[in-house]
N, C-alpha and C positions, 0 to 999 in steps of 0.2 A: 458590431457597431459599423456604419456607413457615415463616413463623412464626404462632405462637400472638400474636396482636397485641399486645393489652392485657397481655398477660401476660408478656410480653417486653419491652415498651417500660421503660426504666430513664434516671435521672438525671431530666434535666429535662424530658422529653418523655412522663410524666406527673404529674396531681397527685392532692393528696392523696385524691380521690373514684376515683380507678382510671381519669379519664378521659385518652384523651389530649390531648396540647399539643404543636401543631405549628408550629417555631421557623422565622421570615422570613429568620430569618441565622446559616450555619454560625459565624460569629464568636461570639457572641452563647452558641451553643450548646455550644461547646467552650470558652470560657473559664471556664463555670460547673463546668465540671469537672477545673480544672487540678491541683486540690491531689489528687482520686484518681488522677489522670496520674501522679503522683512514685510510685507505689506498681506493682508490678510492672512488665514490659516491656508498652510503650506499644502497641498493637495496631496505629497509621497516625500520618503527621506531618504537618500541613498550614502550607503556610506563604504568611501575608498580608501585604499591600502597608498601607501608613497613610498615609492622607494625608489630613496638616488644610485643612480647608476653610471659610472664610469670607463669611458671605453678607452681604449690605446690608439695612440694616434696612427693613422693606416700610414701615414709617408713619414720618411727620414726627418727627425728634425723637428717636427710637428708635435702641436700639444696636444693631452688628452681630451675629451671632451665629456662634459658632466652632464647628465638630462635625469629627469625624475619620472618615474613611470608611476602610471595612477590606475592602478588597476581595481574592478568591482567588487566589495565584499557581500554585498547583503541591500537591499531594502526591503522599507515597510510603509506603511499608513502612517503613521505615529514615529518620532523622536524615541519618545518610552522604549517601544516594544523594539525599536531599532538596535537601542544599545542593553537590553535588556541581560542578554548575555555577558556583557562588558560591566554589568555592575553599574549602570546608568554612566557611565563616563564614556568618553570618546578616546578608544584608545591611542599609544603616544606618537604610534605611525600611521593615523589614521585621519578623515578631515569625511564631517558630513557636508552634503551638497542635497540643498533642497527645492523641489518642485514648486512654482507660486502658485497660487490658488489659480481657479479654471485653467490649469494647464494639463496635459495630460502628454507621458511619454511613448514616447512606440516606435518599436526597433523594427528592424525592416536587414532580413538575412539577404546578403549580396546577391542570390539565389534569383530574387525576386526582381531585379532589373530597378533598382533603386532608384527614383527620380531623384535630380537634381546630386547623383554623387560622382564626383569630378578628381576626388584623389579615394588612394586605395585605403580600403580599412585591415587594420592588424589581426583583427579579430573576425571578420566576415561579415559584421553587421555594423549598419548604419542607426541613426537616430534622428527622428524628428521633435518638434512640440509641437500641439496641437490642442485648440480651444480645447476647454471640455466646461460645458453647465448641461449637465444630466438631466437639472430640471431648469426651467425658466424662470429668469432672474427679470425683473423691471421689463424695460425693453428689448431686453436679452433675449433671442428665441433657444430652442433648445441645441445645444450638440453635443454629442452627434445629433444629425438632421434623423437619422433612421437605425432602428434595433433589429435585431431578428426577431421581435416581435412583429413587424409590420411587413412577412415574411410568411407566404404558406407553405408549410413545410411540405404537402405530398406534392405540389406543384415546383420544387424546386430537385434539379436533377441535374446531369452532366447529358451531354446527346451531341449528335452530328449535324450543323447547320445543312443551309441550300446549297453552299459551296463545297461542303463535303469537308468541310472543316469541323475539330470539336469545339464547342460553345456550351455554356451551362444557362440554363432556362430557367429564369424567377419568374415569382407568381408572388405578388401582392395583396396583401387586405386592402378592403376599401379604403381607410386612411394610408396606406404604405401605398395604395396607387397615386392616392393626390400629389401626398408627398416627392414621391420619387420624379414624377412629371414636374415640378415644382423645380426639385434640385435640378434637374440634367435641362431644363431651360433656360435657368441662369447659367449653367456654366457652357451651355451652347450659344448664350449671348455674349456672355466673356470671350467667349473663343472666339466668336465671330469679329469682335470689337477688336481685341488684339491682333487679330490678323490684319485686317483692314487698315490699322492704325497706322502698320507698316509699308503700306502702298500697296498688301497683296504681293506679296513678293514669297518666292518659296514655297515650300510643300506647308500648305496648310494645314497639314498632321503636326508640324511643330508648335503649333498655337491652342491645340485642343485644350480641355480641361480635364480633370480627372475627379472619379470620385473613389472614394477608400472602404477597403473592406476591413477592418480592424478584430482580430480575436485574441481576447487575451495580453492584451499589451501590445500585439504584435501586426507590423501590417502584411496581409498575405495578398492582395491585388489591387490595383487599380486602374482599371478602364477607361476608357478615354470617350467622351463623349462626342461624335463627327455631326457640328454643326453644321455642316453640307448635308447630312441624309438625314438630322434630325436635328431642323431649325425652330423648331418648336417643343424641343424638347420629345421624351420617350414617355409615350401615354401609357399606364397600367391596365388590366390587369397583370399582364404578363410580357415579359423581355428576355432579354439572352445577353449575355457576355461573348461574345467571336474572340476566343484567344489567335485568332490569326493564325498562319502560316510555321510559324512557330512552335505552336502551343499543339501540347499533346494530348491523346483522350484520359493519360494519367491526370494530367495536371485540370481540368478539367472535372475529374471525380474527385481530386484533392478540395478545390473552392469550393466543387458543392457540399463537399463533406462538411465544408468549415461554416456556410451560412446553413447548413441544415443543422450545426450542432445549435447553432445563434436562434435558428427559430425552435427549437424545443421549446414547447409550452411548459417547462418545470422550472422547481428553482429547489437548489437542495436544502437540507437541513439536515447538521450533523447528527448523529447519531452518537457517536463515539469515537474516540480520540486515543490512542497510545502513544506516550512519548518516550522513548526509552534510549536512554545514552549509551553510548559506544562500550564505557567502561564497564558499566553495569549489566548492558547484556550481553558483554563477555564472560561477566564472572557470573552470569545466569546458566550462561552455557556450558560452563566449567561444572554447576553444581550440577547442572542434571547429567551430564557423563557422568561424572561423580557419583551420582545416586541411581543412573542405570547400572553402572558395576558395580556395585557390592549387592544393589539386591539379584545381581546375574550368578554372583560369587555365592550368596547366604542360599539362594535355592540351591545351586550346584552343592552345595556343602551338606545341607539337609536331604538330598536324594541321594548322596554318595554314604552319608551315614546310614541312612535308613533303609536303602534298597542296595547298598553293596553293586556287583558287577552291573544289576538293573539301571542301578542309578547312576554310573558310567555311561551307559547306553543311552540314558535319557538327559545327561549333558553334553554327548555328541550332538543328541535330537537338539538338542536348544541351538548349539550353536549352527548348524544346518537351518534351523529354523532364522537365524538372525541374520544370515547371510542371506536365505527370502526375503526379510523383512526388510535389509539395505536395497537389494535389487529391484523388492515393487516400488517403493521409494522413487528411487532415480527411473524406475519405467513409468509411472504417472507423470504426466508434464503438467506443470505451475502446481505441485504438492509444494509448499513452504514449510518447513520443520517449526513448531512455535511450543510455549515451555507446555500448554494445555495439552498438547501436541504428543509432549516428552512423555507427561504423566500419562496417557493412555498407552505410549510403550511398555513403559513400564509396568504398568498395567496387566500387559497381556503377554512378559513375561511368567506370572501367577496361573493367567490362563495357560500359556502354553505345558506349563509344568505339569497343571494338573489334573490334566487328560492323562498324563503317564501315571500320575498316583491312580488312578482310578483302574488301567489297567492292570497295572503292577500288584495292587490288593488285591488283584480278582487271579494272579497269575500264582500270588503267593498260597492264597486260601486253595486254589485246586492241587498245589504240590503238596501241601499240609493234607488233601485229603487223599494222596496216595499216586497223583497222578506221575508220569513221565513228565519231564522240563519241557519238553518240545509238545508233547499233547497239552500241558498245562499254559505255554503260550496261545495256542490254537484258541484253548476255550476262553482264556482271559480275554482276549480280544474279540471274539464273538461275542461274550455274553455283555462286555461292555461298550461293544460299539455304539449301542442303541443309549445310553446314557452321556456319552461323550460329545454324541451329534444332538441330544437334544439341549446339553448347557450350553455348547456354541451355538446353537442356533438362537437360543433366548439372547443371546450375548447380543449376537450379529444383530437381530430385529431391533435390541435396546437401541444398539450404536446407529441404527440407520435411520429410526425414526428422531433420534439426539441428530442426525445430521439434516434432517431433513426439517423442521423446526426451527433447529437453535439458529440464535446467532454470534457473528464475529467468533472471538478463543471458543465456544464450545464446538463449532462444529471442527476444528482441529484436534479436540479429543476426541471426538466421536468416528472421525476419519480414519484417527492413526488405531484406534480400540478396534473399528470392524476390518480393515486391513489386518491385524496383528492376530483378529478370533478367524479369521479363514484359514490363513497360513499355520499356523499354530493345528488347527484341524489335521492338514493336511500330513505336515508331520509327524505327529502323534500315531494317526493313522496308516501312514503309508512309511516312511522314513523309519522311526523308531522299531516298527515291525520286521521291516524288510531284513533291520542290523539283526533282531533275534532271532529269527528263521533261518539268517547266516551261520549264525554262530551255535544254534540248537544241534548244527549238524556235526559239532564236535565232541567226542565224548566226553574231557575237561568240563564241557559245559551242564555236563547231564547231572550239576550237583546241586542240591538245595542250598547250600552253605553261601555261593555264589548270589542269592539273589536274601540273604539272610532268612529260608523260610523251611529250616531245621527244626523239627519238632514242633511240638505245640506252643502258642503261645503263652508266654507263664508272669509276661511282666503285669502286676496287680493295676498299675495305675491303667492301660488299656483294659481289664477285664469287670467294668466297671458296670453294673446291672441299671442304665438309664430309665429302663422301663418303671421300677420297683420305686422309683421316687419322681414318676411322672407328676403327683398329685403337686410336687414340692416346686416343681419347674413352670407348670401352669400357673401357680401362686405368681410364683418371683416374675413372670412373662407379664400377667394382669397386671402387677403392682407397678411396672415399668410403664406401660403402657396407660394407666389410669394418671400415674402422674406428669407423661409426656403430655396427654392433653388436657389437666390443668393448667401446668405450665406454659401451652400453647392458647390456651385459653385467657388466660392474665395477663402475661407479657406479651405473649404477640410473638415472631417474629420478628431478629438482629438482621434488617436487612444488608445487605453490604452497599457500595459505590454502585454497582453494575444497576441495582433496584431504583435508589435513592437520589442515585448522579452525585454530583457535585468534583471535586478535587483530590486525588489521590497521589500522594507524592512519594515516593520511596528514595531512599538514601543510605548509602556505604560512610558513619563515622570513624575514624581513629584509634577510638575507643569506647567502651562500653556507655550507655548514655540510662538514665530512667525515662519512666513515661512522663514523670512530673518536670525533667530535669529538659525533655524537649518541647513540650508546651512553652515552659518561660520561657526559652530559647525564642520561639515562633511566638511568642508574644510582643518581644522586644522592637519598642521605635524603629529603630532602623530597620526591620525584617518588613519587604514591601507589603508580603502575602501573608496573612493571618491562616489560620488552621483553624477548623471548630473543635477538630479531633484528632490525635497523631496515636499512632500504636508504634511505640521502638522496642526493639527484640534487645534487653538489656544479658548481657551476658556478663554474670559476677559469681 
């Protein structure tokens, strides 16, 4: 936003001479204007902390001295959404402080040579008021006078003036040229008028006017328009800012960054929203550690029963493997850990495992057919490499074309899955090997008993003839499948929140609750927010 500066600043932020006054503290600022607050809808709420504070008196003799400090908690648009947190009440050490209508706030960091500030701020930043009718009221014209809409964005740049100074270079739309000629000729007549008024006395740089470059609440420039080189104001299509002698080619690519975000031709719309509390996504984070070790525990337990000394060897591999999986981790920069994130660790856990089952069967079956431990490593590995690298490779294409589609939490599973099916590869194939070729070279190791694949195998539940009742399996396959798409045919589709949209709230009770038992609850008068539908995990 551009405003016409001086001309705009309103309330306490200037005085009587048209200058402005640039306030150390929003408090300060906004209580001077409580009583036109009562009069139309308040344009923002802010609301402050208080607290009295007591110092020791510095000389002999001397009394304490009591002062209350009022420090910023929070604003908003609305009252409501202000104390919303608070249970709609104003908490007991606390005091809202409200914006009057057409007014608008904007801080202005010391950084920025702050007009009109004559004592120091505690905090670094100053505050102004300033009109604000967005749109045009009665005789009201609008302000701000100019948006980054009235702004071409490929014409607006940082560059080095004729003086060899850096200067940033606007480029106007037809309406944003009128405009701007418009503004910077009044306030080159104001300037010229105030100078004059005074007998011309002085550097008449003291008398200039200024116009505001505003982002975000915040003001990041204002130039000063020189009614001596432009007494009729600065004709469009295109001008320049001279940051002067001062000003660096940083500061320079900073403003045009800031009017080139303003003239972006978009306007967003949310997509999706996560809100998630401190508390609860700690104890989120507790469950999936949680549920990463034991199912790191429950595999290691199942290969150490099943494959004996093999399956030692392939809970070394895991954990080798985890220690890649932390390290690409932190060597990817802006990877964020998130729970979708977790479950594809987890995940690939399972994968990592069993690439080792698939060799370790193939190492077991060649010892059962007579071979040596060490030649039976050999071929287990060979003959299963080619099975290993095609289920990871199926893996990796799922995960990458899931990242490359999805959006928001899935592509954190799909991220952490194809990370976890490389690594895992690699292990299996190269690590896990490496230990057996180690150790093949010791005669202890030359035993079948070692890897449990002593004799034939005799347990009945494994020797189960799948073929002989394929007729029975295709049945039950069809019957499954005939009745999924009835089913999918009549009902349709349980889409979830992510499909449907709407409000999803999760919540840690005390105690065990029903699902009938938290509707009434979420029904009840006093509950602001109503539920169409709540699912609580009742544990009795």
């Amino acid at each position: 936003m551009l405003f016409d500066f001086e001309n705009d600043l309103t309330g306490p932020s200037i005085d009587g001479a048209g200058n402005p006054v640039a306030s150390p503290s929003l408090y300060v600022l906004l209580k001077q204007v409580q009583t036109q607050a009562k009069k139309g809808e308040p344009e923002a709420f802010y609301l402050f902390k208080n607290k009295t504070v007591t110092k020791k008196a510095t000389k002999k003799g001397g009394k304490p001295t009591t002062t209350v400090e009022h420090s910023l908690v929070t604003q908003a648009p609305t009252e409501t959404e202000l104390l919303k947190r608070y249970g709609g009440k104003v908490p007991t050490d606390g005091e809202v402080l409200k914006v009057p209508a057409h007014m608008l706030v904007v801080r202005c960091p010391a950084s920025k040579r702050c007009l009109g500030a004559t004592s120091a701020s505690t905090n670094g930043t100053y505050y102004y008021l300033l009109k604000y009718f967005p749109q045009p009221v009665g005789k009201q014209t609008q302000i701000p006078e100019m948006t980054g809409g009235d702004l071409v964005l490929s014409g607006t740049r940082a560059d080095f003036g004729q003086t060899g100074q850096p200067v940033v270079l606007l480029q106007f739309t037809n309406h944003g040229s009128d405009q701007f000629q418009k503004i910077t000729r009044e306030e080159a007549d104001r300037g010229k008028l105030r100078f004059t008024s005074t007998g011309s006395q002085g550097d008449y740089l003291n008398y200039t006017q200024h116009f505001a470059i505003v982002l975000d609440g915040q003001l990041e420039s204002t130039p000063y328009i020189d009614f001596k080189q432009n007494p009729n104001g600065i004709a469009g299509p295109n001008a320049e800012i001279d940051l002067g002698a001062g000003g660096s080619l940083k500061e320079a690519k900073d403003l045009a960054l800031v009017l080139q975000t303003g003239a972006l031709p978009v306007s967003f719309k949310q997509i999706e929203r996560t809100d998630v509390s401190a508390t609860l996504g700690k104890s989120s984070l507790t469950q999936a550690w949680h549920a990463a070790l034991v199912g790191l525990v429950l595999v290691a337990i199942f290969l150490l029963v099943l494959y004996r000394f093999l399956g030692l060897v392939a809970v070394i591999g895991l954990g080798i493997y985890a220690l890649f999986y932390y390290a690409a981790i932190l060597l990817f920069p802006g990877v964020v850990l998130t729970l979708p994130g977790f479950a594809g660790l987890i995940l690939t856990i399972g994968v990592a495992a069993d690439a080792n089952v698939v060799v370790f069967e193939r190492i077991k079956e060649e010892v059962r057919a007579g071979k040596s431990v060490r030649a039976a490593i050999a071929a287990g590995y060979g003959k299963g490499f080619h099975t290993i690298l095609d289920a990871n490779v199926v893996t990796a294409i799922t995960a990458l074309v899931l990242f490359l589609i999805a959006v928001a939490s899935v592509k954190g599973f799909a991220l952490f899955l194809l990370i976890g099916t490389v690594i895992s590869l690699l292990t299996a194939v190269a690590a896990t090997r490496a230990l057996l070729h180690v150790l093949s070279g010791f005669k202890w190791f030359d035993n079948p008993r070692f890897m449990g694949a002593q004799g034939q195998q005799t347990a009945k539940w494994l020797q189960i003839d799948f073929m002989k009742y394929r007729k029975v399996w295709f049945a039950l396959s069809g019957v499954i499948i005939i009745a999924g798409a009835i089913s999918l045919g009549v009902r349709g589709l349980n889409l979830g929140i992510d499909f449907k949209g709407g409000t999803q709230v999760t919540f840690k009770t005390p105690k065990p609750y029903t699902t009938d038992e938290i509707r009434t609850i979420a029904a009840a008068p006093d509950v602001s927010a109503r539920t169409q539908s709540c699912r609580a995990a009742a544990r009795r």
